[in-house]
N, C-alpha and C positions, 0 to 999 in steps of 0.2 A: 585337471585331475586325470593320471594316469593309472590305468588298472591292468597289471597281468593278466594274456589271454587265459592261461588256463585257470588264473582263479574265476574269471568271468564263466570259462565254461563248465566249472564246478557250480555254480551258484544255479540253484530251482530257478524256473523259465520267469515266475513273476516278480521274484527279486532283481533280475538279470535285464528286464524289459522297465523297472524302473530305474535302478542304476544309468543304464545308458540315456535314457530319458532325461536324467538328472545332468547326465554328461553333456548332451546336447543342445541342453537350457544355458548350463555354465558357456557352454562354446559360440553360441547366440546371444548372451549377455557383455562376454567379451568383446564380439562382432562391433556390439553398440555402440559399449564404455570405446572401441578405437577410434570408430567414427566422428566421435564427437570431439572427441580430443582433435584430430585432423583437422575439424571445421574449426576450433578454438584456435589453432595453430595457425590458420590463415587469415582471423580476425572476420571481423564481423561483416566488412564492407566487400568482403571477398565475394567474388561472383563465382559462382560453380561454373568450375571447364566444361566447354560443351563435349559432348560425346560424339565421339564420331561415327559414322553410319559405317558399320562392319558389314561386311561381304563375304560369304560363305561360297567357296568354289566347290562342285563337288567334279572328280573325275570323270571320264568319259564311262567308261563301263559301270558306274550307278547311274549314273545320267541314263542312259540306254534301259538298263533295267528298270528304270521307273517308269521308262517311254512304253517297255512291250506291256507293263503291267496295267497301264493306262489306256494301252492302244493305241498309241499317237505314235502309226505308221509313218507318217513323214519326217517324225522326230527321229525315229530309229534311221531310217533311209539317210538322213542328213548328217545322223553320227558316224554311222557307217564312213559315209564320203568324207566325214572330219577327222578318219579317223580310231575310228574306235575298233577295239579288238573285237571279231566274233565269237574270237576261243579264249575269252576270256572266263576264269572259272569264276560262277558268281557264291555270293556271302553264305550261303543256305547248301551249297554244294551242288554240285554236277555244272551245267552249262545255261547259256541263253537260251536253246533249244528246248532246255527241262523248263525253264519260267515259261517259253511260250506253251508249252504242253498245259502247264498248271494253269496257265489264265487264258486259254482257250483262243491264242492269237495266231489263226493260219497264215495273217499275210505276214507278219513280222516272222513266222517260222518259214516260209516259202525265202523271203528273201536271205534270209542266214544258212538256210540249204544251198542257196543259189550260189552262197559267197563259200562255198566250200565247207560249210560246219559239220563236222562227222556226227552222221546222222546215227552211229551205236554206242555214241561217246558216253560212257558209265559213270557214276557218282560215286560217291565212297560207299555205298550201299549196292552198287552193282545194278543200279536201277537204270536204265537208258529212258531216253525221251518218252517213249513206247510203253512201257510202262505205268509213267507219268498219265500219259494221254488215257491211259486205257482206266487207269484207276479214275481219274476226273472225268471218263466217261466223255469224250471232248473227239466224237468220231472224224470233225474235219482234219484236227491233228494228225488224230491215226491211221487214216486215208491218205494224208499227203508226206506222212510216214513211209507208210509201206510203198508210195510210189518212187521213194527218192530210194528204195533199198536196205529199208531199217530190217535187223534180221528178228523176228520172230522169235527165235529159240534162246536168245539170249534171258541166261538166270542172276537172278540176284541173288542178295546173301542167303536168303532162308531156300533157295531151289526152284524160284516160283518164275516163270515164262510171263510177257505183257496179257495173254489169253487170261492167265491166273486171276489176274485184277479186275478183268471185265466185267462187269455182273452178268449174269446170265439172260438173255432175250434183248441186251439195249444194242445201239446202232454199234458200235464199238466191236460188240462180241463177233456180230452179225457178221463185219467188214472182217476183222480176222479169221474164223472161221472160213468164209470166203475164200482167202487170200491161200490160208492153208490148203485148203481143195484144190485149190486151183495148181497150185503148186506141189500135186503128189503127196500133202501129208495128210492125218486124221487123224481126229481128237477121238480117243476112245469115252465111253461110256464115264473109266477110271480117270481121267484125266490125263492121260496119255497119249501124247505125241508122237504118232510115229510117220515112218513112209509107206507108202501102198507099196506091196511088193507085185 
């Protein structure tokens, strides 16, 4: 049974939720009525083919990302040496550097720093690692951040600095704030980022 989409998408939500329902019974009925005829067609003393054990490979760069998301440092460390890209852009956008921000894995980001991963590389959202860390609150991130050179003043799409996403008083704010001091700038009272003149 074949229905024209735009009649389907004329039809009120509970005519249109049994309709397809009805579709889907017919399409599962048929499934059956094939089957059996199959089994007819090979007769009765027919043994069923065995099935064979399928193997699902997956690429190195999921492989990886499920390692920093896990934590299974030695996995990551292994794919690396196998191999695996570290600039590689992952499914959710931005990089490996932004997953280890999100799930709070210093050592898998330490090592991907070390292998040269651009530590202010932006997502399609203009969010860099720093960001990431500061919104999840995840200070060892934002600590070994800021010491590999992550810049501070970089804005994402709405204008907002990694400070922006800090909540206010947690280690995060603290270690940037810091960072900024230390380095000639000050948050004003407004939100405002400037240099001490």
């Amino acid at each position: 049974m074949e229905i024209d989409q735009c009649l389907l998408d004329s039809l009120p939500l509970g005519q249109r939720q049994r309709l397809v329902r009805r579709m889907r019974c017919d399409q599962i009925r048929a499934y059956y009525e094939r089957e059996r005829a199959l089994q007819k067609q090979a007769g009765p003393g027919a043994r069923p083919r065995p099935r064979r054990k399928h193997r699902i490979r997956f690429g190195l760069s999921d492989v990886i990302q499920d390692a920093i998301v896990r934590h299974d440092d030695k996995e990551v460390l292994r794919l690396l040496k196998d191999g695996a890209d570290p600039n590689t852009p992952i499914s959710s956008g931005g990089s490996l550097l932004h997953l280890c921000a999100r799930h709070d894995n210093a050592v898998a980001a330490e090592v991907l720093i070390e292998r040269g991963l651009n530590v202010n590389l932006q997502d399609e959202d203009l969010w860099t690692a720093l960001h990431v860390a500061c919104a999840c609150d995840n200070a060892d991130i934002v600590l070994l951040l800021l010491l590999a050179g992550a810049n501070v003043l970089l804005q994402d799409v709405n204008g907002n600095i990694p400070l922006d996403y800090a909540m206010e008083g947690t280690e995060s704010s603290c270690i940037l704030l810091t960072h900024l001091e230390e380095n000639g700038r000050h948050r004003h009272p407004d939100g405002i980022v400037t240099s001490r003149v």
